[in-house]
N, C-alpha and C positions, 0 to 999 in steps of 0.2 A: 195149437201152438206149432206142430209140426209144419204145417202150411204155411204159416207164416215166417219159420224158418227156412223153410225152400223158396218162401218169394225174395227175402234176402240174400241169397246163395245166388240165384238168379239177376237179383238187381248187380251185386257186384264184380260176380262175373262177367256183366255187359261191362261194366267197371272198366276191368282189368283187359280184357280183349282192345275196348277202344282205346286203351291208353298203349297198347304192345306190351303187357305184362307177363302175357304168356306165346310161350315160343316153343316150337314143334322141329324135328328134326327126323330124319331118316337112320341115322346111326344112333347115338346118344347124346347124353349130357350127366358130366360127375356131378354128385352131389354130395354133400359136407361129410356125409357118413362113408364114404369113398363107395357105397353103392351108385350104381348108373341108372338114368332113365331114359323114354324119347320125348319128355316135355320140361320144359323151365318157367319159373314164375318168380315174378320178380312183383314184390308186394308195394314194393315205395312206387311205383307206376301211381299209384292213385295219388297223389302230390305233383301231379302234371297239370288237376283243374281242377281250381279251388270248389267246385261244387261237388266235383265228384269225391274230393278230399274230404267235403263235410260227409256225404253218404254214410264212405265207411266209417267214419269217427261213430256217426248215430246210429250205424247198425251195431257195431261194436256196443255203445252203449245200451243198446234197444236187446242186445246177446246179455250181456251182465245183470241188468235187471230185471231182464225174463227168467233167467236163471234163479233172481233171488239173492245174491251174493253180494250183500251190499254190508250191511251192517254198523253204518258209520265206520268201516275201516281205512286202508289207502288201498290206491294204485299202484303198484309196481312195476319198472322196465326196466330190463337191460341192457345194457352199452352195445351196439347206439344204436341201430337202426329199430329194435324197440320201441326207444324215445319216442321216434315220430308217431308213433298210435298209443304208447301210453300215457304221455303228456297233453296232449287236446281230450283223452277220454276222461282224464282225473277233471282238464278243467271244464268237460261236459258236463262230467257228475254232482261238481264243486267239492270234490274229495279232495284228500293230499295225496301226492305225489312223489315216489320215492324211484331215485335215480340209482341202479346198480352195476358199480362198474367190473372189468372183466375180472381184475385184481383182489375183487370182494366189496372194495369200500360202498358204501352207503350214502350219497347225499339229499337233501331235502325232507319229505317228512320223518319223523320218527316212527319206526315201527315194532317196539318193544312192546311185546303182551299187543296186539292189535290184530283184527282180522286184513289181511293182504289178498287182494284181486289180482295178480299177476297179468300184464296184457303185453303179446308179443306180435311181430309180424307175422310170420310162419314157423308151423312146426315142421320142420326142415329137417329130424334127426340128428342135430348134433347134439353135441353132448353140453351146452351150456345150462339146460335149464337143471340139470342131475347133476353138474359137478362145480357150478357155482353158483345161479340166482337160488335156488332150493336151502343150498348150506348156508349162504349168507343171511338171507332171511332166517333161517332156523338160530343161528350163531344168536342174530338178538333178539332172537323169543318170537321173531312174528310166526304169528297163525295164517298159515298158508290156505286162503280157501278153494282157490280154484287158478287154473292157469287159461286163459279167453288166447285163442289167435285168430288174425284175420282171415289168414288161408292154415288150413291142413291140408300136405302135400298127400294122407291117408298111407303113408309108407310106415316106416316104424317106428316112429317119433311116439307118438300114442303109448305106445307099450312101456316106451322109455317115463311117461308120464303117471303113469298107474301105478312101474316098480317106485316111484315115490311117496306112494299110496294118493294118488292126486285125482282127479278127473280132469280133461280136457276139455275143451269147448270153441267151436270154431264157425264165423260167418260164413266162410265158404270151405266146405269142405271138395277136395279132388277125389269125387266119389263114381258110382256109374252115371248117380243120378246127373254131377257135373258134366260129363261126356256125353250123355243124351243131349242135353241142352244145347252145350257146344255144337254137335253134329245140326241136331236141328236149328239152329242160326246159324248155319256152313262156317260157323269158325273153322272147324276140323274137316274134313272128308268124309266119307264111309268108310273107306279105305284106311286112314290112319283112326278112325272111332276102334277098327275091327283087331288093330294093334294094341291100343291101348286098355279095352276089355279084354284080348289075351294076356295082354301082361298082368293084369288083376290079377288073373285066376294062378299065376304061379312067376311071382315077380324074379325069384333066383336062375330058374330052367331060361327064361326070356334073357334075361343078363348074359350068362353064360354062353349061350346059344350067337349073341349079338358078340362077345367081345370075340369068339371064336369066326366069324364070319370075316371076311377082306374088308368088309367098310368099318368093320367095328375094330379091326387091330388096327384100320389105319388112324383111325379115329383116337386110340389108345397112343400111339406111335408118334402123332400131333402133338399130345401133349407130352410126352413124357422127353419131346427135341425142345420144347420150348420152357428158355428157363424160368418164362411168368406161371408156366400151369405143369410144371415138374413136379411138381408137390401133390397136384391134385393126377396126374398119372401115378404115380407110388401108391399114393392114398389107396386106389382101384386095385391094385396089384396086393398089397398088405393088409387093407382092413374091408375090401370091400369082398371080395374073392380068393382068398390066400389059396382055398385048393384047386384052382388052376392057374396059379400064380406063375409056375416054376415053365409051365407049358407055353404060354403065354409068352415069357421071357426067350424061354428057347426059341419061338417062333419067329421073334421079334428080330433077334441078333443073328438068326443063320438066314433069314429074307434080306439083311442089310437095314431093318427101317428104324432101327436105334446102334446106337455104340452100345455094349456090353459094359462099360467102365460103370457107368451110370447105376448096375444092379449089385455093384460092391461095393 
């Protein structure tokens, strides 16, 4: 089973590469938990070709029923980029489909007393799946079996999964074994492979380390002048890093590369 879980990992990472899914960078990139990384992946990429769009739908499917997790229950996604890989895996399965918006409400199948397959794009770490798909399904009784993503970004989304009492489950996961691969089809470099397994091994120290460095404040500094991604500068400063928040700030407004108003 395991081998055929890694030749899936593998199919749809070629996937995701030839569609520009995933994107590499020398400084970083925010991510929803106001944590930082040096890669991006952007899961809707596989809806660029409809062949490659069926792949993941059936590896997703080919994930859930190797799992076991079927039971006559439904599918489940959440508003809205979800949609796109819960809605074709229910009508792969021929299962119902239950549409969860961000607000709570419920559309299509009923999921009272039912076992629920939860299916998302990526586990990305935020907090939707713990402070709203999780309660709303719980609110009308469904029985939660399991949560399937396409990509796991293997950051701390997981953890956020378990305090659910849940188990995760993921087509591709962003593992070492992921990064081998890449390296060996020269998606990555050697050089950027050698970044990306240092940052494994202690993702906070790599963080820190990067926003303190000239590219990584300027890179901070980027966003936090622009009023489309001010939000997600704050983010980094408040929830992703708060204790070097204050240093950071400092740095920021006696170099000139932000206004000061901005931190009051």
């Amino acid at each position: 089973m395991y081998e055929r879980y890694r030749k899936l990992q593998k199919i749809n990472l070629d996937i995701l590469s030839r569609n520009d899914g995933l994107q590499f960078t020398n400084t970083f990139f925010p991510y929803p938990s106001g944590q930082i990384g040096p890669y991006d992946i952007q899961s809707i990429v596989v809806e660029k070709n409809g062949k490659d769009y069926e792949t993941a739908i059936n590896s997703l499917k080919e994930l859930i029923t190797g799992e076991g997790f079927l039971g006559g229950g439904v599918i489940s996604g959440g508003e809205s980029e979800d949609w796109n890989f819960s809605n074709p895996v229910a009508y792969a399965l021929r299962m119902p489909h239950a549409k969860i918006c961000k607000d709570g409400r419920i559309f299509g199948a009923d999921i009272n007393k039912k076992n629920i397959n939860h299916v998302a794009s990526t586990n990305d770490e935020d907090s939707l799946p713990k402070d709203i798909w999780a309660p709303a399904i719980r609110k009308l009784e469904g029985i939660i079996r399991g949560i399937f993503f396409y990509v796991d970004r293997m950051e701390n989304g997981t953890q956020a999964i378990e305090e659910l009492g849940l188990k995760s489950h993921a087509v591709v996961y962003l593992n070492k074994d992921a990064w081998n691969y890449l390296e060996e089809k020269k998606v990555i470099t050697p050089e950027f492979y050698k970044i990306l397994r240092n940052r494994m091994k202690d993702k906070d120290t790599w963080a820190k380390n990067m926003l303190r460095s000239e590219k990584g404040l300027k890179t901070l500094a980027n966003l936090l002048n622009n009023p489309i991604t001010l939000n997600k500068g704050m983010k980094i400063l408040d929830k992703g890093y708060p204790d070097i928040s204050l240093e950071l700030q400092k740095r920021l407004t006696k170099g000139n590369m932000v206004d000061s108003h901005i931190f009051k």
